[in-house]
Backbone as JSON Lines, residues from 0, in Angstrom:
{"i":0,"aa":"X","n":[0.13,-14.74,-17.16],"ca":[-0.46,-13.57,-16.53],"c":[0.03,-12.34,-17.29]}
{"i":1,"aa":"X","n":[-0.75,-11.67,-17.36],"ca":[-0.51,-10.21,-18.62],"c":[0.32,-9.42,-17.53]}
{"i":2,"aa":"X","n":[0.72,-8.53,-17.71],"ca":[1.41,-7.23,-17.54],"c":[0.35,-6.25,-16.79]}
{"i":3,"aa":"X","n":[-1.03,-6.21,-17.18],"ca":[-1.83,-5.62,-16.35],"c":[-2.09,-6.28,-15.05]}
{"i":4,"aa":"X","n":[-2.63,-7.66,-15.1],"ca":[-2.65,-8.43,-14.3],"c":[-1.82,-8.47,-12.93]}
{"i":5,"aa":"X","n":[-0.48,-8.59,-13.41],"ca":[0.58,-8.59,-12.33],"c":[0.94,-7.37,-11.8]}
{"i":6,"aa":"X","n":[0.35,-6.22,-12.37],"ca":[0.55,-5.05,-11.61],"c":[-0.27,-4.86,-10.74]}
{"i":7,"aa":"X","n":[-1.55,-5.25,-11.05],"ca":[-2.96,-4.71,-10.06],"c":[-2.21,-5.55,-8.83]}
{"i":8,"aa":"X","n":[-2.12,-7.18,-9.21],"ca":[-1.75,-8.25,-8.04],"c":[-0.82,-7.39,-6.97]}
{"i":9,"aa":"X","n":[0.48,-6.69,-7.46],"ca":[1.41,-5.85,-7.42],"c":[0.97,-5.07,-6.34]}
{"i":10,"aa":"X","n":[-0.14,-3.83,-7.05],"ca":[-0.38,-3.35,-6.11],"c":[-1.09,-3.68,-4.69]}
{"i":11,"aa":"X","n":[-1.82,-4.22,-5.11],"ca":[-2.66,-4.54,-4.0],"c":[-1.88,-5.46,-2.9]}
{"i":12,"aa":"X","n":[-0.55,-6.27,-3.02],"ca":[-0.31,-6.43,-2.19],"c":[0.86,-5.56,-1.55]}
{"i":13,"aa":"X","n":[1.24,-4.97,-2.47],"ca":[1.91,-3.36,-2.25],"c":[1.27,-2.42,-0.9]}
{"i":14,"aa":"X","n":[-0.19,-2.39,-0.7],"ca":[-0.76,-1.88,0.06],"c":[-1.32,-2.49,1.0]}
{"i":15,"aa":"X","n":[-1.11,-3.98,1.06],"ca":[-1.38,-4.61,2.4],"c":[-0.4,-4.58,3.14]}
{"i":16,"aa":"X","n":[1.11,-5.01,2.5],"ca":[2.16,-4.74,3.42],"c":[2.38,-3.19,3.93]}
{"i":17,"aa":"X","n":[2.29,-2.13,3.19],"ca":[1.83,-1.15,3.88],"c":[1.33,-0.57,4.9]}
{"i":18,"aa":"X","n":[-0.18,-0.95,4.93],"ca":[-0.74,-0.83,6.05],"c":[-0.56,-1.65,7.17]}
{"i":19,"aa":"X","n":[-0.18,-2.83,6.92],"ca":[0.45,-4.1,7.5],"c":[1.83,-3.62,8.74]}
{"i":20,"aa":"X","n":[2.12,-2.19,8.07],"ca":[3.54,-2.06,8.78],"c":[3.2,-0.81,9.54]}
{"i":21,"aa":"X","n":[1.92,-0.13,8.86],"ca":[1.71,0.73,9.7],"c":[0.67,0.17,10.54]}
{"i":22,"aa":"X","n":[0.42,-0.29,10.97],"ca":[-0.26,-1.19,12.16],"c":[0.71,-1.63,13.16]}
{"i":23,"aa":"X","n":[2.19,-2.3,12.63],"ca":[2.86,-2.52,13.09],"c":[3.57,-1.72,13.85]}
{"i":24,"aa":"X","n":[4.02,-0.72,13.26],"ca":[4.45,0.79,13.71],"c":[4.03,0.95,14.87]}
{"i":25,"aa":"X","n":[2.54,1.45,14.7],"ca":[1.76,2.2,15.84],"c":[1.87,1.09,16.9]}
{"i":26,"aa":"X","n":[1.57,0.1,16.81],"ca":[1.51,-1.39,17.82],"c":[3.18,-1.07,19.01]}
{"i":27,"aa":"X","n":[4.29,-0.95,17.99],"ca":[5.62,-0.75,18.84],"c":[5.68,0.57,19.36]}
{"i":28,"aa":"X","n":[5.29,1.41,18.97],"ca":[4.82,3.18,19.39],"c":[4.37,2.74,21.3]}
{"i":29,"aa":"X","n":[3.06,1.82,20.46],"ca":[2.27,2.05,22.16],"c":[2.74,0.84,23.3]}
{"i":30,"aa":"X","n":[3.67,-0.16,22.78],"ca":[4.65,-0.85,23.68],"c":[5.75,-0.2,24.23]}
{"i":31,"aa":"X","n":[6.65,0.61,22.97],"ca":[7.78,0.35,23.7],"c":[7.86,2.14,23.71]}
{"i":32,"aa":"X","n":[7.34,2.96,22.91],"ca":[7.32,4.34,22.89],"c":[8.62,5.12,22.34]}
{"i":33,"aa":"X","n":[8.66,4.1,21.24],"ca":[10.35,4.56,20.65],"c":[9.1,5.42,19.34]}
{"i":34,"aa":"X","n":[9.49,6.61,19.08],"ca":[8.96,7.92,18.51],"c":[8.74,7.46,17.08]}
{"i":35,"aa":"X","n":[10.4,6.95,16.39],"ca":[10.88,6.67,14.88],"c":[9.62,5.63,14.66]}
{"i":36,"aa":"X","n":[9.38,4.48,15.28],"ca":[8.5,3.34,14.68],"c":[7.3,4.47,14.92]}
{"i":37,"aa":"X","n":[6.52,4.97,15.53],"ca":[5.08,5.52,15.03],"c":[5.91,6.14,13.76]}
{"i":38,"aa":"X","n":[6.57,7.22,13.66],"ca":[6.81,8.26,12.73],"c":[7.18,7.16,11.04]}
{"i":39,"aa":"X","n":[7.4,6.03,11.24],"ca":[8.02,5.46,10.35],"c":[6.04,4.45,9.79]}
{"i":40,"aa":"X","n":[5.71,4.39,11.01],"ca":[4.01,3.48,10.83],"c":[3.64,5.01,10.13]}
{"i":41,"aa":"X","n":[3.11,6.13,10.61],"ca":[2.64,6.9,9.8],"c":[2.84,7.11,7.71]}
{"i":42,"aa":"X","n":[4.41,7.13,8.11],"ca":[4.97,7.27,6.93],"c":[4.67,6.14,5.61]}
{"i":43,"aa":"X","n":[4.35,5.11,6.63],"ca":[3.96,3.95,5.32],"c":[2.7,4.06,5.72]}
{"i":44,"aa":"X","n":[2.11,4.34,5.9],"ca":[-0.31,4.95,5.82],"c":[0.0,5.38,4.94]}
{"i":45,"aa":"X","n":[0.85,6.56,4.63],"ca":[0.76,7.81,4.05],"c":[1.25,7.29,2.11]}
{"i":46,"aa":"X","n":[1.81,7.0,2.57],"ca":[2.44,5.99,1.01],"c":[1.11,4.58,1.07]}
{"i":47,"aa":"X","n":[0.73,3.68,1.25],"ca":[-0.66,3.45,1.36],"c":[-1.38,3.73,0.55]}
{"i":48,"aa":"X","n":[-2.14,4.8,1.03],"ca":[-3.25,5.61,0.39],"c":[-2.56,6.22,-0.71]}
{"i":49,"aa":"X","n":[-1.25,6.87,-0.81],"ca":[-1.03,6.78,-2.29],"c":[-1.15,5.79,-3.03]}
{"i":50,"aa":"X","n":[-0.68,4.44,-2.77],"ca":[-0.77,3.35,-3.74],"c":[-2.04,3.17,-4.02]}
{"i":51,"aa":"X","n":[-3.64,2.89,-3.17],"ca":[-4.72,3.05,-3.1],"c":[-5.1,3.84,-4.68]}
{"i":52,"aa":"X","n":[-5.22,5.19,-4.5],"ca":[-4.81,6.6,-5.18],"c":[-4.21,5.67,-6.44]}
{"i":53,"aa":"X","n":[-3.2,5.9,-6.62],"ca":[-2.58,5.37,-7.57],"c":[-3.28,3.88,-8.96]}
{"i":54,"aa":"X","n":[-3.61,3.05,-7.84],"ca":[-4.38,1.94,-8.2],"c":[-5.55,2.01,-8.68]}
{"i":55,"aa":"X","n":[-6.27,2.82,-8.25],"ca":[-7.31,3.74,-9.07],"c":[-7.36,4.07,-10.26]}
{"i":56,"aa":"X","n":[-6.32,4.7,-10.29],"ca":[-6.22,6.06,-11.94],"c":[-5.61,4.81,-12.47]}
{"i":57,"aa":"X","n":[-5.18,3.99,-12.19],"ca":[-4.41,2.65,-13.37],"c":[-5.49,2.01,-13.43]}
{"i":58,"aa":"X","n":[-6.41,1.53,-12.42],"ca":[-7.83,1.04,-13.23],"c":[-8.2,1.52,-14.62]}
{"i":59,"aa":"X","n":[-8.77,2.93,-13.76],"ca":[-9.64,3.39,-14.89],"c":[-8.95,3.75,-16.29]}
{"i":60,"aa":"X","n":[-7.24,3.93,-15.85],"ca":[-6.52,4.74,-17.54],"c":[-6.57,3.33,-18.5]}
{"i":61,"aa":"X","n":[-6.3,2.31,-17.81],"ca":[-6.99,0.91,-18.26],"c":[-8.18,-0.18,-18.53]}
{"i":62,"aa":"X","n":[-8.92,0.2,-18.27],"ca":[-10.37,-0.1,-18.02],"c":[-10.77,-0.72,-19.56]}
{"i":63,"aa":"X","n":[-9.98,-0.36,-20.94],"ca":[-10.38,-1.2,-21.81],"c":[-9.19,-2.03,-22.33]}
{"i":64,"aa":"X","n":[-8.46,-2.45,-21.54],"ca":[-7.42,-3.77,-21.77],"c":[-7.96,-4.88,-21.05]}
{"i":65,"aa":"X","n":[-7.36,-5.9,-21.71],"ca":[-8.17,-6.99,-21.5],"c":[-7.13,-7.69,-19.97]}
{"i":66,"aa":"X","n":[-7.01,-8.43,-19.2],"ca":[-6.54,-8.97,-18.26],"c":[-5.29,-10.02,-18.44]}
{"i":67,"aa":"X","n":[-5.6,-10.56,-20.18],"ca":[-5.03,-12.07,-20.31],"c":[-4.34,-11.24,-21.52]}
């Protein structure tokens, strides 16, 4: 697996656990109403959509390297 390869893989699961935790977050927010877990679920959305963002502009600054 190339170096490009394992980064995209990288990211993308970079941003499932992400959102993964901010789901999680908000989920303990509206159980138990401890403040830090929403404020901490927000905080990883917010980093998220940077990686999103991020994963993008590494597409395209790459877009003529090959995968392998």
């Amino acid at each position: 697996m190339s170096l490009k390869a394992f980064h995209i893989v990288f990211i993308v699961l970079s941003v499932l656990v992400s959102f993964g935790y901010t789901y999680w977050g908000v989920q303990q927010y509206l159980h138990q109403g401890a403040l830090i877990d929403l404020s901490l679920g927000i905080l990883s959305g917010i980093i998220g959509v940077g990686l999103v963002i991020y994963g993008k502009k590494f597409l395209e600054k790459l877009k003529n390297f090959s995968y392998l």
